[in-house]
C-alpha positions in Angstrom: 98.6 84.2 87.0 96.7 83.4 83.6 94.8 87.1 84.0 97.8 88.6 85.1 99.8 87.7 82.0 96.7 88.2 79.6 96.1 91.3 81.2 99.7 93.0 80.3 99.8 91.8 77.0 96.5 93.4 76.5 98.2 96.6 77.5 100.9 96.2 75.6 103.2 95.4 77.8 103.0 91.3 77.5 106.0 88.8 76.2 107.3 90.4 72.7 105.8 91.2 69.3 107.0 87.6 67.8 104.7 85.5 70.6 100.7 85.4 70.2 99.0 84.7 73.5 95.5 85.5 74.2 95.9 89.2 75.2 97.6 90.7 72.2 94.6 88.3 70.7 92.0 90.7 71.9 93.9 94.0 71.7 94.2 93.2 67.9 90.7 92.3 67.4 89.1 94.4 69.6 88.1 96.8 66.9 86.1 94.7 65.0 84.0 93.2 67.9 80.7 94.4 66.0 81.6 93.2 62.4 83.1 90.2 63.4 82.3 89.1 67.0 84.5 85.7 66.7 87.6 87.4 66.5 87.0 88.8 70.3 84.7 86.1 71.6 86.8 83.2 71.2 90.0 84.4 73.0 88.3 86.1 75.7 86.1 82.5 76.4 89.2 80.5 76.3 90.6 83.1 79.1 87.4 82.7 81.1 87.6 78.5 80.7 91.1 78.1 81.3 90.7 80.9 84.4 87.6 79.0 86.1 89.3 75.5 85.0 92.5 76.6 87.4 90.4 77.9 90.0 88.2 74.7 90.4 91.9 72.8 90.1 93.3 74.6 92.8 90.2 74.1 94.7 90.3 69.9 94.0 93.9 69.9 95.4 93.4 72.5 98.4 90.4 70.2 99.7 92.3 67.1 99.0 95.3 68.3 100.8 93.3 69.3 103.6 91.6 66.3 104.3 94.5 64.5 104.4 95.9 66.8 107.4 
């Protein structure tokens, strides 16, 4: 879900002009990934963290769930 939604606002086609989210984030800065680096690096690790952090959460509960069946 997280990619999915970064992914279309990366393409243009994400929640509205008025509303930052991470994938207008690095279609804006893009551009500038060799002059400044931070601009690109920072939104794409925080979609990589929060991406791996839902995986391993989903994992937790699926294990948990299935244990208890």
């Amino acid at each position: 879900m997280t990619l999915s939604i970064v992914s279309f606002s990366f393409i243009g086609l994400g929640m509205g002009d008025n509303v930052v989210d991470w994938g207008s984030m690095v279609s804006e800065t893009h551009h500038y990934l060799l002059s400044y680096p931070g601009l690109t690096l920072y939104p794409v690790l925080m979609i990589v963290l929060c991406t791996m952090a839902f995986h391993m959460l989903g994992r937790w509960i699926e294990r948990r769930v299935s244990a208890r069946a």
